[in-house]
Structure formats: structure tokens, C-alpha cells
mmCIF file of the N, C-alpha and C atoms, coordinates in Angstrom:
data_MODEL
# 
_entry.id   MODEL 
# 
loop_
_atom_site.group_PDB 
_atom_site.id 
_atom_site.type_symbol 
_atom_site.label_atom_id 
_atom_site.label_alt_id 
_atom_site.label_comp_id 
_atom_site.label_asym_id 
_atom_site.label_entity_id 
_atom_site.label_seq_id 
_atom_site.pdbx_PDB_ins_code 
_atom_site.Cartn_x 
_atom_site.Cartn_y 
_atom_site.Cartn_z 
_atom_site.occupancy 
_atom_site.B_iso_or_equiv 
_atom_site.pdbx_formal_charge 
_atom_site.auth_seq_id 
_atom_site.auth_comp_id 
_atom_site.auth_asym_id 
_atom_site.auth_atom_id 
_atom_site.pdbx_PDB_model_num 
ATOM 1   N N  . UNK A 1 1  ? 3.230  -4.347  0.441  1.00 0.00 ? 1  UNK A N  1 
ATOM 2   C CA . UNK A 1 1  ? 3.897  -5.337  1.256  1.00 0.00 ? 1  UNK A CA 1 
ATOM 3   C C  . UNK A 1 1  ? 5.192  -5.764  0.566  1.00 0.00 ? 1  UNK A C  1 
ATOM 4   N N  . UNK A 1 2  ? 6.362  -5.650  1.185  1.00 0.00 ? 2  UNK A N  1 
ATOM 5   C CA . UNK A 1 2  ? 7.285  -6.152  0.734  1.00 0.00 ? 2  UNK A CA 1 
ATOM 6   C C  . UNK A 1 2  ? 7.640  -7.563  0.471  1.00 0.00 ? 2  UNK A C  1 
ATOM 7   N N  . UNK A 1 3  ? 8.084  -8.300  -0.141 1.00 0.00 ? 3  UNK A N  1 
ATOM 8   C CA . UNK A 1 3  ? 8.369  -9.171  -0.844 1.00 0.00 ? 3  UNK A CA 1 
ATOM 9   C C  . UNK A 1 3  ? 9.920  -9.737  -1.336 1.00 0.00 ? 3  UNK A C  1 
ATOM 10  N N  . UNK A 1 4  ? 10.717 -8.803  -0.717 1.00 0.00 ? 4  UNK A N  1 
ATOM 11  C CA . UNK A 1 4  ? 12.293 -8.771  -1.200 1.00 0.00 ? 4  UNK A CA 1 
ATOM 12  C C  . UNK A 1 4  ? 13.075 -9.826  -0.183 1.00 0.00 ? 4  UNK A C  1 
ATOM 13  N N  . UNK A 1 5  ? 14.375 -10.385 -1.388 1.00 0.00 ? 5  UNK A N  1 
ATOM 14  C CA . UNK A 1 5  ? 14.532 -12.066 -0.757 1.00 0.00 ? 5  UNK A CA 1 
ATOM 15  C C  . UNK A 1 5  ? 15.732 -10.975 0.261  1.00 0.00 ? 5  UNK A C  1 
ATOM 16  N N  . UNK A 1 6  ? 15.537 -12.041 1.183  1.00 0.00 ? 6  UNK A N  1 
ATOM 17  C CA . UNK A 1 6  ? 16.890 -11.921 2.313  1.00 0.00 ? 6  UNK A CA 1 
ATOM 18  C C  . UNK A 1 6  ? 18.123 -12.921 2.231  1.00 0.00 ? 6  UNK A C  1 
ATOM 19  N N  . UNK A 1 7  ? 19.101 -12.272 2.781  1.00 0.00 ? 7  UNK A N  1 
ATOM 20  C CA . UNK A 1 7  ? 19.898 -12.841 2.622  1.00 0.00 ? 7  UNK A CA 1 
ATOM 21  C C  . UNK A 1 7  ? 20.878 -13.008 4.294  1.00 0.00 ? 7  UNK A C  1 
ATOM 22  N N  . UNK A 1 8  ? 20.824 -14.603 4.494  1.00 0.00 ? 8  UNK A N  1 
ATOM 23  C CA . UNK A 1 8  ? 22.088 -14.494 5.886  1.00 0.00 ? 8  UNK A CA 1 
ATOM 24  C C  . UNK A 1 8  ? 23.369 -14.960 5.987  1.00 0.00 ? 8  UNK A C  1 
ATOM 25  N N  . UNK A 1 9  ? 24.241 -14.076 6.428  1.00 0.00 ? 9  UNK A N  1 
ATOM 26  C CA . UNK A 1 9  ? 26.041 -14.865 6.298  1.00 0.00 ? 9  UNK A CA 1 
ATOM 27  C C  . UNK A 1 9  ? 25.781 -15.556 7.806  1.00 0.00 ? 9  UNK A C  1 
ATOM 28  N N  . UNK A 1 10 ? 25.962 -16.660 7.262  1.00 0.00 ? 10 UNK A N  1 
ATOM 29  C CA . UNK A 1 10 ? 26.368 -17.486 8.646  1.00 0.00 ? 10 UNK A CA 1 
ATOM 30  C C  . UNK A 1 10 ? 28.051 -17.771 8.991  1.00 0.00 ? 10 UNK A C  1 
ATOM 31  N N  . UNK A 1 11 ? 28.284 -17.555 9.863  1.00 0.00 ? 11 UNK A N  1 
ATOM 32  C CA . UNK A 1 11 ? 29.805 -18.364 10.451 1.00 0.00 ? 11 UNK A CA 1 
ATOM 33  C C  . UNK A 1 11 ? 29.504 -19.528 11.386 1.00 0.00 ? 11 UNK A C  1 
ATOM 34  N N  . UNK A 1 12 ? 30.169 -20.853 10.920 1.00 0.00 ? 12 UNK A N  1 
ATOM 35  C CA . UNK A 1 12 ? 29.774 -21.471 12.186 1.00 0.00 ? 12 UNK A CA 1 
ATOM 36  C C  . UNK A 1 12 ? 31.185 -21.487 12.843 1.00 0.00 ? 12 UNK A C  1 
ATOM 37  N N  . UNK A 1 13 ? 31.098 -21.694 14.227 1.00 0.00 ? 13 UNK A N  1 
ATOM 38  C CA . UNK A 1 13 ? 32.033 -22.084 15.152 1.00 0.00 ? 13 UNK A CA 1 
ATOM 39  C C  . UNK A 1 13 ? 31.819 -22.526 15.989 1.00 0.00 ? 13 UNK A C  1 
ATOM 40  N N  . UNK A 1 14 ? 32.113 -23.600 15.942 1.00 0.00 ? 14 UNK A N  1 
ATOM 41  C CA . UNK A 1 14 ? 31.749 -24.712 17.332 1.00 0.00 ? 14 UNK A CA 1 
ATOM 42  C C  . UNK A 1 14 ? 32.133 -24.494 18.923 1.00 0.00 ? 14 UNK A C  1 
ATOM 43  N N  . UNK A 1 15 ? 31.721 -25.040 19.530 1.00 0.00 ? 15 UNK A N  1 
ATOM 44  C CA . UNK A 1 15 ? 31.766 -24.416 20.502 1.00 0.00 ? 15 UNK A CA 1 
ATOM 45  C C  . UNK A 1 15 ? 33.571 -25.145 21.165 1.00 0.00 ? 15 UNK A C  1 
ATOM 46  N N  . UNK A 1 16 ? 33.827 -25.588 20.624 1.00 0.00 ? 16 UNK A N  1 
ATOM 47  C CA . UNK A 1 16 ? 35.261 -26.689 21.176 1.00 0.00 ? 16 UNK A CA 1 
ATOM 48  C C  . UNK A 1 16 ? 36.521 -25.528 20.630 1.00 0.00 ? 16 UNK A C  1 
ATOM 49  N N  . UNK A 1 17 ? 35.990 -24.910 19.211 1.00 0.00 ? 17 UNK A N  1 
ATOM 50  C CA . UNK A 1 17 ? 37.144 -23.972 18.592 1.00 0.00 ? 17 UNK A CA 1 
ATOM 51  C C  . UNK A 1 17 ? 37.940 -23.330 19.409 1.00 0.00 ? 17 UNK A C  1 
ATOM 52  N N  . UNK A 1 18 ? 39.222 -22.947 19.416 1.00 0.00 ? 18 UNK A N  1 
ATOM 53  C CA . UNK A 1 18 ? 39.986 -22.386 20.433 1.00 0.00 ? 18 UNK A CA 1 
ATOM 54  C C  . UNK A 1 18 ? 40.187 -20.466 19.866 1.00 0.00 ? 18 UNK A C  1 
ATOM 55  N N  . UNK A 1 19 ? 40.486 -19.740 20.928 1.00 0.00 ? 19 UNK A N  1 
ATOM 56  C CA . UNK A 1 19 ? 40.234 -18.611 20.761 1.00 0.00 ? 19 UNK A CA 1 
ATOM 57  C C  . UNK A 1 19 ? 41.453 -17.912 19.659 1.00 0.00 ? 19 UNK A C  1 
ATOM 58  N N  . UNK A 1 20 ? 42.659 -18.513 19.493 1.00 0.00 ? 20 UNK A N  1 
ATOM 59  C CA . UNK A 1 20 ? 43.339 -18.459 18.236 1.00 0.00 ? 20 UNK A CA 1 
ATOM 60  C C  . UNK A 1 20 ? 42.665 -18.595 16.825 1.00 0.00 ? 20 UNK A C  1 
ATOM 61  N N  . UNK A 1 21 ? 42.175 -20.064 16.756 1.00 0.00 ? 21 UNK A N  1 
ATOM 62  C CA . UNK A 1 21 ? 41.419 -20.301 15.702 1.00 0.00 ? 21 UNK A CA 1 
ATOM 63  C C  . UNK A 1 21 ? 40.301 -19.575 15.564 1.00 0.00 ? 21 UNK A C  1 
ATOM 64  N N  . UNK A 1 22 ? 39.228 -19.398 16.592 1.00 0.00 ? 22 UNK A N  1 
ATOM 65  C CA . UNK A 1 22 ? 38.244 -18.149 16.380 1.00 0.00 ? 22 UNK A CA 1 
ATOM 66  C C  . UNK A 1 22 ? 38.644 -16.718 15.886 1.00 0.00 ? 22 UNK A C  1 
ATOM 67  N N  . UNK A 1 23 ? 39.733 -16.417 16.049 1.00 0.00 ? 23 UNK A N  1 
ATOM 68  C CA . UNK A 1 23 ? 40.220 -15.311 15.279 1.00 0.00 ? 23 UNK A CA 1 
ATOM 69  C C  . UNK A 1 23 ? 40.439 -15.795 13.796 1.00 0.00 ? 23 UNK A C  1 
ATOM 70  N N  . UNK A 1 24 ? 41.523 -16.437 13.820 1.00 0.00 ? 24 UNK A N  1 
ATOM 71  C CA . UNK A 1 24 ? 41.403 -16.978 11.867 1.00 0.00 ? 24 UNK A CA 1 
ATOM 72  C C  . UNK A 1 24 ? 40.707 -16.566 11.305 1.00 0.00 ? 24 UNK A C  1 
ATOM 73  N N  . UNK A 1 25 ? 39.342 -16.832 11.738 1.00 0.00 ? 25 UNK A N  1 
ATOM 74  C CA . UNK A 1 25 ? 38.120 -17.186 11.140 1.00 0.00 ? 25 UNK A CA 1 
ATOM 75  C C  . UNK A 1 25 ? 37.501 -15.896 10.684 1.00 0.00 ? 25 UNK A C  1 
ATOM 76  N N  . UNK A 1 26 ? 38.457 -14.463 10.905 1.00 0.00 ? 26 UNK A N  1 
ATOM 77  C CA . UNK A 1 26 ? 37.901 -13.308 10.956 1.00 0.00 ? 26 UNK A CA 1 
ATOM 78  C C  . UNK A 1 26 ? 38.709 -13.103 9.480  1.00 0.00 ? 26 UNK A C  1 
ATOM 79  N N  . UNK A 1 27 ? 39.650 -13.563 9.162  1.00 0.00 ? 27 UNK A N  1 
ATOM 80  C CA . UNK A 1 27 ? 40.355 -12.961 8.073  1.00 0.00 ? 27 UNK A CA 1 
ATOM 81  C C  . UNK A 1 27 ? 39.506 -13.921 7.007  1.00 0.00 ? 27 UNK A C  1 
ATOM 82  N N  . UNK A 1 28 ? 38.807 -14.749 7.033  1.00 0.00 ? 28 UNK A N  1 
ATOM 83  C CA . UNK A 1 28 ? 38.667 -15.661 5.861  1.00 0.00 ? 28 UNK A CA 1 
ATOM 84  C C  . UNK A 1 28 ? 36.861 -14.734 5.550  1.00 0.00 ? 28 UNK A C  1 
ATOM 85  N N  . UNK A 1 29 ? 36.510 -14.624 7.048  1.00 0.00 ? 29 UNK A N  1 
ATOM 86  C CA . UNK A 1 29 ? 35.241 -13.861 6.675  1.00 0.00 ? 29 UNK A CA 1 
ATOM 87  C C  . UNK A 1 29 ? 35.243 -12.393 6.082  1.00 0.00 ? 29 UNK A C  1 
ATOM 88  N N  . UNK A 1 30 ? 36.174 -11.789 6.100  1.00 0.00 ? 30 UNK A N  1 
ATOM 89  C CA . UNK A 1 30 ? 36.799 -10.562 5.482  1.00 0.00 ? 30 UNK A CA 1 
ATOM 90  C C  . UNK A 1 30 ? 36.909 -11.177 3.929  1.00 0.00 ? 30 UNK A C  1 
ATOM 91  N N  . UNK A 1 31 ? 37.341 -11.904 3.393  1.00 0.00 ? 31 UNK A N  1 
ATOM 92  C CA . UNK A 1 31 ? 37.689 -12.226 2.142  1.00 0.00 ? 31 UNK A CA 1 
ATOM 93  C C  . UNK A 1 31 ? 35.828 -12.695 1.594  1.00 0.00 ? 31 UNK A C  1 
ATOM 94  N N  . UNK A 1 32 ? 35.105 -12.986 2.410  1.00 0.00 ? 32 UNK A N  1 
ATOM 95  C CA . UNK A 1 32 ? 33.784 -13.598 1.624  1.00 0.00 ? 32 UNK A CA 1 
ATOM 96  C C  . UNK A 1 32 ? 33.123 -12.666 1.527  1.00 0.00 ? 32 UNK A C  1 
ATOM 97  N N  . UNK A 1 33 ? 33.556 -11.709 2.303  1.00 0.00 ? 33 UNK A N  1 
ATOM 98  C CA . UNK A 1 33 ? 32.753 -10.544 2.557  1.00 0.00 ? 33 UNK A CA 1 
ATOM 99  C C  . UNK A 1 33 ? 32.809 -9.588  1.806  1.00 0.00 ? 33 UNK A C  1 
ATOM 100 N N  . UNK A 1 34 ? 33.957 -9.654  0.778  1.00 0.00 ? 34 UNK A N  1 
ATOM 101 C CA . UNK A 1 34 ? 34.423 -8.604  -0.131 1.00 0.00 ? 34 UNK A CA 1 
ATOM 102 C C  . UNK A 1 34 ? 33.667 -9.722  -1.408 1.00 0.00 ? 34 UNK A C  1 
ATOM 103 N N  . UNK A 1 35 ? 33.510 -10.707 -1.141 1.00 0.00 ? 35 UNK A N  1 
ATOM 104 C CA . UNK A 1 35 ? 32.425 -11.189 -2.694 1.00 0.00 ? 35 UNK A CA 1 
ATOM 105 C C  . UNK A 1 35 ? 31.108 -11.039 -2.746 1.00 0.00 ? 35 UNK A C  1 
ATOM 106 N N  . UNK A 1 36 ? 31.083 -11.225 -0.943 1.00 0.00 ? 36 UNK A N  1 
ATOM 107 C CA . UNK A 1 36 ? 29.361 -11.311 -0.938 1.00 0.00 ? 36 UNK A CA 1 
ATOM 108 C C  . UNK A 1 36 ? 28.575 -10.427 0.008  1.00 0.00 ? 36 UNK A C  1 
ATOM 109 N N  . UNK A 1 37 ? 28.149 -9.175  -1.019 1.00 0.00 ? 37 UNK A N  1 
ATOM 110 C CA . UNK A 1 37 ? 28.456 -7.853  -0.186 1.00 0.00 ? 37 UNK A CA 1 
ATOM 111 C C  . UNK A 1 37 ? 26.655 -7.315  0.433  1.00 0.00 ? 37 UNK A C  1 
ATOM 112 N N  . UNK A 1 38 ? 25.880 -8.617  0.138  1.00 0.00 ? 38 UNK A N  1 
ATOM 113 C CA . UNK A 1 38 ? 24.602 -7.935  0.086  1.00 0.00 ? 38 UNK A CA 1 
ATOM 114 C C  . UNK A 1 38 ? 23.909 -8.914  0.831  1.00 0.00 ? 38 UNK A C  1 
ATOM 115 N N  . UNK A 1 39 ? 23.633 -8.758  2.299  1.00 0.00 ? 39 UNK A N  1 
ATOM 116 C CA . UNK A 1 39 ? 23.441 -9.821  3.047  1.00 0.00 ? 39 UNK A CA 1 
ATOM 117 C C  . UNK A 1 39 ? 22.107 -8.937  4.000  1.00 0.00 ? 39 UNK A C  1 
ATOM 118 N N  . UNK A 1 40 ? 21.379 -9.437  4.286  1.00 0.00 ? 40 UNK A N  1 
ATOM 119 C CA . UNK A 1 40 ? 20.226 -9.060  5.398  1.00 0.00 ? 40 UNK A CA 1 
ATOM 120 C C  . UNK A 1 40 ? 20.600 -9.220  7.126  1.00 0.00 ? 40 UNK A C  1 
ATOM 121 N N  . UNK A 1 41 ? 21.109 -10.282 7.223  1.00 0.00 ? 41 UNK A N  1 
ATOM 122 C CA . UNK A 1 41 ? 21.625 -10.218 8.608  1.00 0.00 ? 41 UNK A CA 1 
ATOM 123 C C  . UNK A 1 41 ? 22.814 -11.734 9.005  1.00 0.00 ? 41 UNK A C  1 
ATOM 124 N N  . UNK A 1 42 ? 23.957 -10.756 9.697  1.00 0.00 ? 42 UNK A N  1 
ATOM 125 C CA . UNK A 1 42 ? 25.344 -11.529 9.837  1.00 0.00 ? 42 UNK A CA 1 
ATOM 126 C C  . UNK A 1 42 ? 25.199 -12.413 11.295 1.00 0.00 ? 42 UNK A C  1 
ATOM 127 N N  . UNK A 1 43 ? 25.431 -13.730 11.211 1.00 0.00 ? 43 UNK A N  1 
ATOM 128 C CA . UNK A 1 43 ? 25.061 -14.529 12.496 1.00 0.00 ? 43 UNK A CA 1 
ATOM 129 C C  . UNK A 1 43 ? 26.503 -15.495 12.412 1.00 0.00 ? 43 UNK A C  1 
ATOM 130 N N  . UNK A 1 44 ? 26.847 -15.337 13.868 1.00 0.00 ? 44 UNK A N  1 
ATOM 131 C CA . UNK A 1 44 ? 27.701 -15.939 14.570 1.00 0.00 ? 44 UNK A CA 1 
ATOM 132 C C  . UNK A 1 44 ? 27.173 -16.955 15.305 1.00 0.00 ? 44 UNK A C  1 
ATOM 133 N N  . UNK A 1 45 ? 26.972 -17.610 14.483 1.00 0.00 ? 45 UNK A N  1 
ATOM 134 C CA . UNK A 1 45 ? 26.405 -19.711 15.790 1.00 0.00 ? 45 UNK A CA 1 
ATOM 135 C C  . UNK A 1 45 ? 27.665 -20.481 15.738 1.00 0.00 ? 45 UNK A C  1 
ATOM 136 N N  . UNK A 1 46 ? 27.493 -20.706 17.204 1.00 0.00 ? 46 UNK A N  1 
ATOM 137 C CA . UNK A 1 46 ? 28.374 -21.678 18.054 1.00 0.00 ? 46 UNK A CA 1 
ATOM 138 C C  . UNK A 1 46 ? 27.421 -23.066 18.514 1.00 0.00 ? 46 UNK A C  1 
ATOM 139 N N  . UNK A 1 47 ? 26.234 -22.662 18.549 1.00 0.00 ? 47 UNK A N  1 
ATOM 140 C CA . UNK A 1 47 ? 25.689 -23.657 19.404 1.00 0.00 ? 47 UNK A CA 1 
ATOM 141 C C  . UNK A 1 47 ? 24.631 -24.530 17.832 1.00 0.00 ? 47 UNK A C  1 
ATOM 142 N N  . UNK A 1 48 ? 24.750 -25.489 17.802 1.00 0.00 ? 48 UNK A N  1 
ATOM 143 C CA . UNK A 1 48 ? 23.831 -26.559 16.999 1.00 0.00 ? 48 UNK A CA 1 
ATOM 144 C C  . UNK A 1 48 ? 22.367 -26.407 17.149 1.00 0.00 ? 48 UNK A C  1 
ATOM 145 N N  . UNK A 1 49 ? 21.985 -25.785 17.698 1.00 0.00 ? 49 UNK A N  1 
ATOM 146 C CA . UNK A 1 49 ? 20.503 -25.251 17.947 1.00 0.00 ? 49 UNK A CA 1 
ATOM 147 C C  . UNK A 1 49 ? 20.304 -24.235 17.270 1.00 0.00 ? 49 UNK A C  1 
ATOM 148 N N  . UNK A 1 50 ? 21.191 -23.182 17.436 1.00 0.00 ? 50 UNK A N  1 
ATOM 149 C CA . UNK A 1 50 ? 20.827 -21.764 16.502 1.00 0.00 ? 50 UNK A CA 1 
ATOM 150 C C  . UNK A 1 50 ? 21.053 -21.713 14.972 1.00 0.00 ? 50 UNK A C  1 
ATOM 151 N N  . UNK A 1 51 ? 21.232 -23.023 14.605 1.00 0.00 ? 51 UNK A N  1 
ATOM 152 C CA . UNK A 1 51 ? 21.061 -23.562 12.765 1.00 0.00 ? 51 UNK A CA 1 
ATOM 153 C C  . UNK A 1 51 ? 19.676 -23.898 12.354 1.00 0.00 ? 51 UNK A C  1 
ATOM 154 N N  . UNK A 1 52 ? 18.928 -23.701 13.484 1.00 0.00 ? 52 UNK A N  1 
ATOM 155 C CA . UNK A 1 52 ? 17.309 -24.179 13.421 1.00 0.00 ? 52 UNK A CA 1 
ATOM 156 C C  . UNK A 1 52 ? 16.746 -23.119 12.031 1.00 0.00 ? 52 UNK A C  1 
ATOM 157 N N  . UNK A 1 53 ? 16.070 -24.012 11.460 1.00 0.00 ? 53 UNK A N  1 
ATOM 158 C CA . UNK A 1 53 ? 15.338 -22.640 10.590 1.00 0.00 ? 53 UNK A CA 1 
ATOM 159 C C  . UNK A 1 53 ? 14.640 -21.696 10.951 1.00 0.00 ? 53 UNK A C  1 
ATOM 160 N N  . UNK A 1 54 ? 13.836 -22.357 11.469 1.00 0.00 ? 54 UNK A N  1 
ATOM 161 C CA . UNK A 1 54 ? 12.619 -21.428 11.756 1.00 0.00 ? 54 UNK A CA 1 
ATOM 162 C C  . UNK A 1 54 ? 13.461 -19.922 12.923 1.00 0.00 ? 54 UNK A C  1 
ATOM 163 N N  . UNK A 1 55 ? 14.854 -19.960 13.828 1.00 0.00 ? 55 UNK A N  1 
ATOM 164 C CA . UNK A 1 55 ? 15.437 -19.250 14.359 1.00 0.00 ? 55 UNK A CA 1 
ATOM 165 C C  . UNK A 1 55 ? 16.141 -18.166 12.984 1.00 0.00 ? 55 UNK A C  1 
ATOM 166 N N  . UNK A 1 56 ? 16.439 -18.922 12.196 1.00 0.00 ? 56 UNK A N  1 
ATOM 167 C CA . UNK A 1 56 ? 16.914 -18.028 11.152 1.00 0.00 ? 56 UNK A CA 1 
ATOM 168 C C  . UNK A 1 56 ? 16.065 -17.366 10.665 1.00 0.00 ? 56 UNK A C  1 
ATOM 169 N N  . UNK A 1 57 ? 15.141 -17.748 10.071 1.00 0.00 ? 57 UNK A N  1 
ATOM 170 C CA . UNK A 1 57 ? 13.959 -17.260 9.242  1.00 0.00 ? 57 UNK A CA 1 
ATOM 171 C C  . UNK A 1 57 ? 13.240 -15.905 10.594 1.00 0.00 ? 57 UNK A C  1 
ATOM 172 N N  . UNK A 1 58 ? 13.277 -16.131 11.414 1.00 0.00 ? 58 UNK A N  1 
ATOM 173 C CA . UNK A 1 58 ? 12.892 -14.547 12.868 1.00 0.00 ? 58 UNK A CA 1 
ATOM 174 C C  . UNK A 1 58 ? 13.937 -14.139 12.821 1.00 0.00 ? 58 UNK A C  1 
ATOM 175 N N  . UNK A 1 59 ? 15.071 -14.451 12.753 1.00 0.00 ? 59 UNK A N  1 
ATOM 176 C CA . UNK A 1 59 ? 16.026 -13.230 12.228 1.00 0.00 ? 59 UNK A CA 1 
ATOM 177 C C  . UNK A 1 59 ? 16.289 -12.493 11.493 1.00 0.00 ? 59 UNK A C  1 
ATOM 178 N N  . UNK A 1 60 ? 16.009 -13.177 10.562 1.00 0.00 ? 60 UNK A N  1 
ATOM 179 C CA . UNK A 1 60 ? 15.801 -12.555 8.968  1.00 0.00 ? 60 UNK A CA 1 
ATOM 180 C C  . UNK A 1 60 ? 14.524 -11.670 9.105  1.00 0.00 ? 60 UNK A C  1 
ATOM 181 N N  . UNK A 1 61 ? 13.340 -11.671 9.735  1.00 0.00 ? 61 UNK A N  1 
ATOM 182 C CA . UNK A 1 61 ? 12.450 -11.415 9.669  1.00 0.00 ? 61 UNK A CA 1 
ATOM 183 C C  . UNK A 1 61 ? 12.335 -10.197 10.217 1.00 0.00 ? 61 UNK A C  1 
ATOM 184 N N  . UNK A 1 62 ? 13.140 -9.640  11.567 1.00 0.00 ? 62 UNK A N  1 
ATOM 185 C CA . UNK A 1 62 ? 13.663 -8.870  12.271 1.00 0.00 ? 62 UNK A CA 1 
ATOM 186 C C  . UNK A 1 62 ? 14.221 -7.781  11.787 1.00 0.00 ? 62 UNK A C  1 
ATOM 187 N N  . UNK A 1 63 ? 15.484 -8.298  10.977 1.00 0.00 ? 63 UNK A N  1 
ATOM 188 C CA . UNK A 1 63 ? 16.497 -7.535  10.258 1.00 0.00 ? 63 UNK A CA 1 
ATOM 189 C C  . UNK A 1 63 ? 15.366 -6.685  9.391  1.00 0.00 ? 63 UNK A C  1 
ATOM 190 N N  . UNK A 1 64 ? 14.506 -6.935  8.493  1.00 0.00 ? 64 UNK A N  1 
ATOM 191 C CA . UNK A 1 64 ? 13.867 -6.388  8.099  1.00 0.00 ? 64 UNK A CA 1 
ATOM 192 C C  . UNK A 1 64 ? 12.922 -5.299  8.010  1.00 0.00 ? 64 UNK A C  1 
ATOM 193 N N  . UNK A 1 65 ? 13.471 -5.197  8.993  1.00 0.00 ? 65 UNK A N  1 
ATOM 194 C CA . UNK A 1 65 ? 12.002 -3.526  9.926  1.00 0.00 ? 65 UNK A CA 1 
ATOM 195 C C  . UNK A 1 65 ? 10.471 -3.855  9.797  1.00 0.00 ? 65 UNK A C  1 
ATOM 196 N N  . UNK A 1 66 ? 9.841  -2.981  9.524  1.00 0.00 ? 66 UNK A N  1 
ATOM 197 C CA . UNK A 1 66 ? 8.468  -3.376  9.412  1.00 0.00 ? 66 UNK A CA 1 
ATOM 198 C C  . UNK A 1 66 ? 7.922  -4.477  9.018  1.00 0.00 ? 66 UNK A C  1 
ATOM 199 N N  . UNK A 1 67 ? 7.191  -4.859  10.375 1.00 0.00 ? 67 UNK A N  1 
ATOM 200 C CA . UNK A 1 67 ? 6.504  -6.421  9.598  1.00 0.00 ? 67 UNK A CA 1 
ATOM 201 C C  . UNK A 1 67 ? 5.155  -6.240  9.517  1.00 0.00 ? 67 UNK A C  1 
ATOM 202 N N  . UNK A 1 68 ? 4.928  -6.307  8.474  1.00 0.00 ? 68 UNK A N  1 
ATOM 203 C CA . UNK A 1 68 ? 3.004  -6.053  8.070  1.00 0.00 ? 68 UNK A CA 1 
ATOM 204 C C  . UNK A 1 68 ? 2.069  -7.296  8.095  1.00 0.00 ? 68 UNK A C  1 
ATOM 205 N N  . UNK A 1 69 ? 3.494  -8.387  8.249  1.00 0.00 ? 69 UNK A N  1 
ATOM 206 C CA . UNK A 1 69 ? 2.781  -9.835  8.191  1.00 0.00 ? 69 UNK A CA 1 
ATOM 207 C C  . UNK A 1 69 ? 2.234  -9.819  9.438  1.00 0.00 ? 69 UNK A C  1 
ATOM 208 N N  . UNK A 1 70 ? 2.349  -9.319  10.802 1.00 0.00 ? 70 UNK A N  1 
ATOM 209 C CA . UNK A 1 70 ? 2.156  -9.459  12.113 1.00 0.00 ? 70 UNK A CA 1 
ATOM 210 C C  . UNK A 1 70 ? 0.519  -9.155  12.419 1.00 0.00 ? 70 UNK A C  1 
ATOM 211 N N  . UNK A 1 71 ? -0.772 -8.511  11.325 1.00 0.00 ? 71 UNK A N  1 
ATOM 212 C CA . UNK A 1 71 ? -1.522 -8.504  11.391 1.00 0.00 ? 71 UNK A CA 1 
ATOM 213 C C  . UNK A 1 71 ? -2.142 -10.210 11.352 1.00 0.00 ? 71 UNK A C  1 
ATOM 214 N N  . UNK A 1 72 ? -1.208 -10.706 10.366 1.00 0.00 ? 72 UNK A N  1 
ATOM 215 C CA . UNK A 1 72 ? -2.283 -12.342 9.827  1.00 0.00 ? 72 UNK A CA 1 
ATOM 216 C C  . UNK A 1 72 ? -1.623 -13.251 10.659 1.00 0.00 ? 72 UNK A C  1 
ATOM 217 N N  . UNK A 1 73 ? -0.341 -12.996 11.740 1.00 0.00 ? 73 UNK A N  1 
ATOM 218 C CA . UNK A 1 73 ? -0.044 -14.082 12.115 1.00 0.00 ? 73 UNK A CA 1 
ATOM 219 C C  . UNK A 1 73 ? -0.836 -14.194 13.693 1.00 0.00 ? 73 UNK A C  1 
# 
């Protein structure tokens, strides 16, 4: 059973951001992206709901391929 930590890049962008500034936001994630190169799964939230954990944590969970936990849950 695997055991290996995950990792998620979040971007937030609100949902008010204008479609200029939503671009910006592509060059600065290009620069984090060249530091932080080892990520499990890349999420784009706009909405204040999809910061939920437990939504992150099934994503993460996803990204992962085989889930062996799905027998005990």
C-alpha cells in the first residue's frame, strides 16, 4: 500500500478577477513552477467552496491512481 505524501499547487482566483489579470497570473505561476517542480495535482479555484479540504484531499486522492483504501472505506 502506498503511503507517499502528495503534493497540490493551488492558484486562487476569485471570481471578480478580470480576464487581463487572470492572465498575469500565468506568468507568476510559471516562475513557482520552475521552484516547485514536484506536485501531485494542479487546481485552479475560483469559487470559496473548492478550498474545502476534504475536496482537496479526493483530488489528491484521484491524482493518485490506484486506491486500495476503497476496500475499508
Amino acid at each position: 500500500m502506498s503511503k507517499r505524501v502528495k503534493f497540490a499547487l493551488i492558484t486562487w482566483i476569485g471570481e471578480d478577477v478580470g480576464g487581463l489579470q487572470r492572465a498575469k497570473t500565468g506568468t507568476d505561476k510559471t516562475l513557482v513552477k520552475e521552484v516547485v517542480q514536484t506536485y501531485s495535482k494542479e487546481l485552479v479555484i475560483t469559487d470559496h467552496k473548492d478550498l474545502d479540504e476534504d475536496y482537496i484531499k479526493g483530488e489528491l486522492k484521484k491524482a493518485g491512481g490506484a486506491n486500495y483504501d476503497a476496500q475499508t472505506e
